[in-house]
C-alpha positions as YAML, in Angstrom:
chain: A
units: angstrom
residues:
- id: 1
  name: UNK
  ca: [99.78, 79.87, 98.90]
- id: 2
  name: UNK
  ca: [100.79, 78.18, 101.87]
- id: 3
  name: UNK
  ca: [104.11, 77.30, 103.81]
- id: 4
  name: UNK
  ca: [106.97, 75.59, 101.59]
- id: 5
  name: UNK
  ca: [105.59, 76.98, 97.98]
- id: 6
  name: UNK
  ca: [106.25, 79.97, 95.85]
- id: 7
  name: UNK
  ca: [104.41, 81.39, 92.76]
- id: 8
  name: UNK
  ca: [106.74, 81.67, 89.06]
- id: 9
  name: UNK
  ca: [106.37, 80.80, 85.44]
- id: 10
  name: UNK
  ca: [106.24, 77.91, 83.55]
- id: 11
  name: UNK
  ca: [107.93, 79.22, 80.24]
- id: 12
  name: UNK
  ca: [108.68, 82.83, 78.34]
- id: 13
  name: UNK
  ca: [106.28, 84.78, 77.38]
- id: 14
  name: UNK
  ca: [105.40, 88.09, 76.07]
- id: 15
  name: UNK
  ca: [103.24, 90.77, 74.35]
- id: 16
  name: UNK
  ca: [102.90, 94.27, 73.18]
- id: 17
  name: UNK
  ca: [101.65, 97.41, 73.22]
- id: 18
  name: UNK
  ca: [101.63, 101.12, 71.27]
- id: 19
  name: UNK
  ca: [101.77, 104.34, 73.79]
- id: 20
  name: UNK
  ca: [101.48, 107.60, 71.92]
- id: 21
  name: UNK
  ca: [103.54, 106.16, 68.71]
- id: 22
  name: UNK
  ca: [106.35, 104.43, 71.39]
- id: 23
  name: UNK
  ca: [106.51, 100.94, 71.11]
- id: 24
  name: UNK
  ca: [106.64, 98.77, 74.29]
- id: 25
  name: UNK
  ca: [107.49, 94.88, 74.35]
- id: 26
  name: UNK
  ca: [106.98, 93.34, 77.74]
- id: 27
  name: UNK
  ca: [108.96, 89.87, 78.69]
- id: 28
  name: UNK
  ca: [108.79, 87.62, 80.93]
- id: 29
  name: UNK
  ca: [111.05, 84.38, 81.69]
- id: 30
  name: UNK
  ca: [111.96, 81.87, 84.51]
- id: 31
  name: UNK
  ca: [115.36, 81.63, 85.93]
- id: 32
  name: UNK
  ca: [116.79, 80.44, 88.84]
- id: 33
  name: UNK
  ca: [120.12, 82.61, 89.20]
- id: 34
  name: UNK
  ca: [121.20, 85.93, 88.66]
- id: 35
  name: UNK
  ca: [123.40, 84.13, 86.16]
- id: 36
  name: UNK
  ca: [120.92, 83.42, 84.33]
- id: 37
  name: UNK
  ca: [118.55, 86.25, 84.68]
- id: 38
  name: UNK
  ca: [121.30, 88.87, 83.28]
- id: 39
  name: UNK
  ca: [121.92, 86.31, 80.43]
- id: 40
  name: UNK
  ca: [118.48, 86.34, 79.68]
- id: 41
  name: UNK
  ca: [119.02, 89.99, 80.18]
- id: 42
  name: UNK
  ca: [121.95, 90.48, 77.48]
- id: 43
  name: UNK
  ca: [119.88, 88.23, 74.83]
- id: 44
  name: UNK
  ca: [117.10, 90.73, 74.69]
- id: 45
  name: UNK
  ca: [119.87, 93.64, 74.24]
- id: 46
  name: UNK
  ca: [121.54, 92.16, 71.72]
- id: 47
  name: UNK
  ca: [118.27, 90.92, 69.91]
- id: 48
  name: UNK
  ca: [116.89, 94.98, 70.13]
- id: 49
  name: UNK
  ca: [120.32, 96.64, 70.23]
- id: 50
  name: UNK
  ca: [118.43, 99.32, 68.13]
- id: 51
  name: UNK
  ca: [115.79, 99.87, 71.27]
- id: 52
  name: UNK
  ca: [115.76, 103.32, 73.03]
- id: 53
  name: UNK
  ca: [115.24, 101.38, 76.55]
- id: 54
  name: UNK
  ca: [115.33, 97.99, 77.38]
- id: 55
  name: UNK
  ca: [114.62, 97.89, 81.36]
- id: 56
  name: UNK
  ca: [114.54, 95.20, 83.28]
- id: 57
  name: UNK
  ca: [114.02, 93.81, 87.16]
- id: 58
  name: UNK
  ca: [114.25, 90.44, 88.76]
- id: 59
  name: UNK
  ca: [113.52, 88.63, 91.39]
- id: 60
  name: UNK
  ca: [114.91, 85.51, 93.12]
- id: 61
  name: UNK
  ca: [113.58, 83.19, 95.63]
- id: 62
  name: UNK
  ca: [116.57, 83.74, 97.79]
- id: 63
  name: UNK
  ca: [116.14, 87.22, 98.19]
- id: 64
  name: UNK
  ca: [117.86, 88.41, 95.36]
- id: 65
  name: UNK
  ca: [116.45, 91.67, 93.23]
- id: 66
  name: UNK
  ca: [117.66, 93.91, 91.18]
- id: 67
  name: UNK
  ca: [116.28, 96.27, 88.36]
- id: 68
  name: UNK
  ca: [117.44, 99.02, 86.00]
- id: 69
  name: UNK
  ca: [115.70, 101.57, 84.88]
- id: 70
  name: UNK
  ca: [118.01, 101.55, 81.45]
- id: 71
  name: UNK
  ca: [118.53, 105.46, 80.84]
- id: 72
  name: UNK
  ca: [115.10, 106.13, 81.66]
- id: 73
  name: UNK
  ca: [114.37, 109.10, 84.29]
- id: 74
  name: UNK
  ca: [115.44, 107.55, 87.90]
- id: 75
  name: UNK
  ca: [112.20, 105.64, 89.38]
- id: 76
  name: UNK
  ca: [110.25, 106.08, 86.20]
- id: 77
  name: UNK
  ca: [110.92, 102.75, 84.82]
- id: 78
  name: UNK
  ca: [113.03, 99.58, 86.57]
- id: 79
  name: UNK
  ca: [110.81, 100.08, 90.00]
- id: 80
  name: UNK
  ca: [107.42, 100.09, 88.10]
- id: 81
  name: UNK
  ca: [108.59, 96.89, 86.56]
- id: 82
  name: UNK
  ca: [109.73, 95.23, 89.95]
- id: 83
  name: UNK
  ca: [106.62, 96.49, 91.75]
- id: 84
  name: UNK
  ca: [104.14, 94.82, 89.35]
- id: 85
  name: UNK
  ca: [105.99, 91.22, 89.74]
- id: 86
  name: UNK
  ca: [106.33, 92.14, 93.61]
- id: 87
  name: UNK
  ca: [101.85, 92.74, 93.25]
- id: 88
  name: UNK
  ca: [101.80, 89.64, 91.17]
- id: 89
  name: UNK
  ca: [104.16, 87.17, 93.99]
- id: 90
  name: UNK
  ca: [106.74, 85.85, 91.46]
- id: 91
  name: UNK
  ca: [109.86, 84.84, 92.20]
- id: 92
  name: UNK
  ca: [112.73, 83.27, 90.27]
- id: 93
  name: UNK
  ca: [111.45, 85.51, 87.40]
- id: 94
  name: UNK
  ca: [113.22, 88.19, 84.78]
- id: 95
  name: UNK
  ca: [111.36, 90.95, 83.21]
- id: 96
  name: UNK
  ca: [112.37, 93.29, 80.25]
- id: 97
  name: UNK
  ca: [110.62, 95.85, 78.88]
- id: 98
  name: UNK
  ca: [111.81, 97.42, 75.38]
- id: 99
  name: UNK
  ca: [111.21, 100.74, 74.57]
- id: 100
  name: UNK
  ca: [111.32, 102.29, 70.68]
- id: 101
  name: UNK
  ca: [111.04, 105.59, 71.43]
- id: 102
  name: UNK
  ca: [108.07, 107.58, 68.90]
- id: 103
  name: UNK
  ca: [109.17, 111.26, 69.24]
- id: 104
  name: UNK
  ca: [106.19, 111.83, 72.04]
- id: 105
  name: UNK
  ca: [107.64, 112.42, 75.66]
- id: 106
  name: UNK
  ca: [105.32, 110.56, 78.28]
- id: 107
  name: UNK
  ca: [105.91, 112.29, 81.16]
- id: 108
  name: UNK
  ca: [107.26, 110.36, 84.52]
- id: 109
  name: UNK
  ca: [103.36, 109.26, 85.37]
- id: 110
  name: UNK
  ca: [102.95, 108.03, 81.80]
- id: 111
  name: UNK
  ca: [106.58, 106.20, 81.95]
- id: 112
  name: UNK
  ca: [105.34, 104.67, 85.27]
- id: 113
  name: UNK
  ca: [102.02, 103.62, 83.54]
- id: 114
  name: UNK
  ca: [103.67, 102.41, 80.32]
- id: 115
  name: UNK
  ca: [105.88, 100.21, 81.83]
- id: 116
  name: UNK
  ca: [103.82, 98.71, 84.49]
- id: 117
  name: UNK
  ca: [101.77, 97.87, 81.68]
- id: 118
  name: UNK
  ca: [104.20, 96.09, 79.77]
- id: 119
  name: UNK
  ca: [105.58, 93.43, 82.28]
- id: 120
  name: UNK
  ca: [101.66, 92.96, 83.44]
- id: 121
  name: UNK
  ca: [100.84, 92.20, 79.65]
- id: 122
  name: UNK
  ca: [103.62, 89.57, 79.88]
- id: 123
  name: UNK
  ca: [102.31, 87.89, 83.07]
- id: 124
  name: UNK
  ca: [98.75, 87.76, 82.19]
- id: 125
  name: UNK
  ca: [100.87, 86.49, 78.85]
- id: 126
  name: UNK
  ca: [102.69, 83.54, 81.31]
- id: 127
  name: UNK
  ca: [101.25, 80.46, 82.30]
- id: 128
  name: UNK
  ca: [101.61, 80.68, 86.35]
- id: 129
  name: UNK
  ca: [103.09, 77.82, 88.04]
- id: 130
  name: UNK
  ca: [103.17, 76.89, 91.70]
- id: 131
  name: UNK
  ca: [106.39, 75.30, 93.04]
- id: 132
  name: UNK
  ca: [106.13, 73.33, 96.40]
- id: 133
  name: UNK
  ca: [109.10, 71.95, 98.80]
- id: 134
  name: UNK
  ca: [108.75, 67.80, 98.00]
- id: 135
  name: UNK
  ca: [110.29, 65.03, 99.06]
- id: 136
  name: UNK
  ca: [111.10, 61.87, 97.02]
- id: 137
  name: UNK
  ca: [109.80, 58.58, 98.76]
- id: 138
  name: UNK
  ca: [110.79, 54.81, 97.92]
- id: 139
  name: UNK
  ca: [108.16, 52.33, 98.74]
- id: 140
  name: UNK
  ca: [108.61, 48.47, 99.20]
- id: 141
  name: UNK
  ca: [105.42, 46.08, 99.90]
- id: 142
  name: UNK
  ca: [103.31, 42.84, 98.87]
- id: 143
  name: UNK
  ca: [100.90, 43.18, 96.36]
- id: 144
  name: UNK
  ca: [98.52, 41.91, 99.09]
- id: 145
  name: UNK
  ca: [98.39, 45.70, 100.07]
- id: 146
  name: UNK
  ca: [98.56, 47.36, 96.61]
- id: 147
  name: UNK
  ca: [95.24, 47.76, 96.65]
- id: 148
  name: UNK
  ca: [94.57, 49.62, 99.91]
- id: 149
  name: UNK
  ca: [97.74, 51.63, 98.97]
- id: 150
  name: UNK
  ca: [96.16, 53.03, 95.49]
- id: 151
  name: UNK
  ca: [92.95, 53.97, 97.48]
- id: 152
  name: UNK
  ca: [94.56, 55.73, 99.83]
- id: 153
  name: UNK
  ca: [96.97, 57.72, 97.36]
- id: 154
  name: UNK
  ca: [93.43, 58.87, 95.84]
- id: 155
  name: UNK
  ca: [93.66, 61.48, 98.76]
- id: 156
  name: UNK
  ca: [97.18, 63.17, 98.19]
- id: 157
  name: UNK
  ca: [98.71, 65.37, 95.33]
- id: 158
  name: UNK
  ca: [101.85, 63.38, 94.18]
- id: 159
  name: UNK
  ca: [103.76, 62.92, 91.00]
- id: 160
  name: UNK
  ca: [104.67, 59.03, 90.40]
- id: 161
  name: UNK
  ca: [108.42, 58.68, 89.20]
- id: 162
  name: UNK
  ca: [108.82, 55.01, 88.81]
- id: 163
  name: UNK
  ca: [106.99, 51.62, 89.83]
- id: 164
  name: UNK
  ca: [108.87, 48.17, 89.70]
- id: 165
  name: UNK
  ca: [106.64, 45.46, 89.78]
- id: 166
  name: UNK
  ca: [108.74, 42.53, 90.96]
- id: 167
  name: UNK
  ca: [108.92, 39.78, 93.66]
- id: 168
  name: UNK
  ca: [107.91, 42.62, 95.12]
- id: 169
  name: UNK
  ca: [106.26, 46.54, 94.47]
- id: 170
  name: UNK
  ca: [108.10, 49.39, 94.34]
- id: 171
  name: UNK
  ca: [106.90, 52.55, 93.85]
- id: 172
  name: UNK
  ca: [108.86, 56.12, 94.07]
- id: 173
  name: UNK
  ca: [106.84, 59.28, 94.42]
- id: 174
  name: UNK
  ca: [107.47, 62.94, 94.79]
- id: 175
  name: UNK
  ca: [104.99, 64.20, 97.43]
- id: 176
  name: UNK
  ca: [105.02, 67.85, 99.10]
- id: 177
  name: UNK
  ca: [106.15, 68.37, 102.17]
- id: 178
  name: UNK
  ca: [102.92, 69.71, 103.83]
- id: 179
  name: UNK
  ca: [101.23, 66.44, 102.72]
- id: 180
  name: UNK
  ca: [104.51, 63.89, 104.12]
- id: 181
  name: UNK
  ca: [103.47, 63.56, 107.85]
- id: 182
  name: UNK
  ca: [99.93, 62.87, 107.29]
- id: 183
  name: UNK
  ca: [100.94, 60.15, 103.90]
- id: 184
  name: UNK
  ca: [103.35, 58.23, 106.24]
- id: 185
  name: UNK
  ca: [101.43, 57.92, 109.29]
- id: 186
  name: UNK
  ca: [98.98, 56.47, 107.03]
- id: 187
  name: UNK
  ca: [100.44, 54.11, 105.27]
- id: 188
  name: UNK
  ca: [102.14, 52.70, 108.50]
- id: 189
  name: UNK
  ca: [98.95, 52.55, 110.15]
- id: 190
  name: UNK
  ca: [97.38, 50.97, 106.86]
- id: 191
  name: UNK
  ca: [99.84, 48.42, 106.74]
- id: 192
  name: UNK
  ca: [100.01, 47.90, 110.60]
- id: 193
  name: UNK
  ca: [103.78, 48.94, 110.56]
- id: 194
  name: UNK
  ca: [105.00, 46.39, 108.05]
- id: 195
  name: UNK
  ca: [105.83, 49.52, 105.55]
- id: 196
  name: UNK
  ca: [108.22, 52.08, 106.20]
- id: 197
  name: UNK
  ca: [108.70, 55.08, 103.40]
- id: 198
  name: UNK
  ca: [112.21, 56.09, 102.77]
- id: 199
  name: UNK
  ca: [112.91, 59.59, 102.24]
- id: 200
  name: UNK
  ca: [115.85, 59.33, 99.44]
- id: 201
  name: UNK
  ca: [115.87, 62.87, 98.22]
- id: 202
  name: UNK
  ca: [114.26, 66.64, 98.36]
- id: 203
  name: UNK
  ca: [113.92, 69.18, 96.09]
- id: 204
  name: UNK
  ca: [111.32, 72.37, 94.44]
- id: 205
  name: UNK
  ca: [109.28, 71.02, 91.83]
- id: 206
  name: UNK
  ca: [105.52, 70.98, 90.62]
- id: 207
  name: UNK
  ca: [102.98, 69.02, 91.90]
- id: 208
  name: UNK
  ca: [99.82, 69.12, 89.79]
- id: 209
  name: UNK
  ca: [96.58, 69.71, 90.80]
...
C-alpha cells in the first residue's frame, strides 16, 4: 500500500474452531473509535456471558491499541491476538476471541497457537478493504469538452457522486489524493485553462479498483 491508504474490513465476520474439546470463536469487526470498539467489545460478552474467555485487541488508525488477555495466563492470549492483526496491517479493527473451556489445559504455546488461530480464521473470514485519503472535486464545463473529459477519466480510479446536466455539466467526484495533482494538471491543460476543479471537501473512503 502506498502513502495516504490503510488496510481494514469491510463488514463482521467470523468462524470457528475445536482445540482439544475447547471451543474457540474468532471475530472480527470495523470500527473507527475506541467507543465503538469496546461496545462491540461488551456485545460479544453479553451475547457469551457463559464463555470461559472472551479476549480481545484493537487497533486504531490513530495509534490507538489495546488488548486483554481476559483471565487468560499474562501474554498467552490478548498479544497473540494483536500480533496477528499487527502481521495482517489492519487498522480501525476489533477482534474477540471466545473461549468455552473443554476440561483439557493447553499449555501457554498451545494458548498462543489457539488464539492466533482464531482472529486469523476471522480475517481470512473478512472481506479486506483498502481506504485511501480523497478529495471531493466539483467540475463546471461545456459539453463541447465532455467528451475529451470522459476519455481522460478512463485513466484514474474515482467514484462519481453526482452529474447535473444543465446549461451547463457538472460533475462531482471523489478522487485519491495520490491521483489529484496529476487529474488537475490534466484537465487544465485539456481544456487550455478554461476549467478549474474545486476542491469542496476531504475525507477516508474507498475507491474501487
Amino acid at each position: 500500500m502506498g502513502l495516504g491508504e490503510y488496510r481494514t474490513i469491510a463488514s463482521p465476520a467470523q468462524d470457528e474452531f475445536i482445540e482439544r474439546r475447547s471451543r474457540f470463536i474468532g471475530r472480527l469487526a470495523p470500527v473507527v473509535s475506541e467507543e465503538e470498539a469496546q461496545a462491540y467489545i461488551d456485545s460479544i460478552k453479553t451475547e457469551h456471558w457463559d464463555a470461559t474467555h472472551n479476549v480481545y485487541a484493537y487497533i486504531l488508525r490513530n495509534g490507538v491499541q489495546r488488548y486483554s488477555d481476559d483471565g487468560e495466563p499474562q501474554g498467552t492470549a490478548g498479544v497473540p491476538v494483536l500480533e496477528v492483526l499487527r502481521k495482517e496491517q489492519l487498522f480501525d479493527v476489533v477482534a474477540v476471541v471466545t473461549r468455552y473451556f473443554g476440561g483439557i489445559l493447553l499449555g501457554a504455546g498451545g494458548l498462543v497457537r489457539a488464539y492466533s488461530h482464531g482472529v486469523k480464521l476471522a480475517v481470512d473470514a473478512a472481506t479486506p478493504k483498502i481506504m485511501s485519503e480523497c478529495t471531493e472535486l466539483l467540475l463546471e464545463f461545456g459539453y463541447d469538452f465532455y467528451g475529451k473529459f470522459q476519455h481522460m477519466l478512463q485513466h484514474y480510479r474515482f467514484v462519481l457522486l453526482g452529474s447535473d446536466f444543465g446549461a451547463q455539466v457538472q460533475i462531482r467526484l471523489l478522487l485519491r489524493d495520490c491521483d489529484l495533482e496529476a487529474l488537475q494538471k490534466e484537465i487544465i491543460e485539456l481544456s487550455s485553462g478554461t476549467v478549474i476543479p474545486q476542491e469542496v471537501g476531504k475525507r477516508w473512503d474507498e475507491i474501487p479498483e
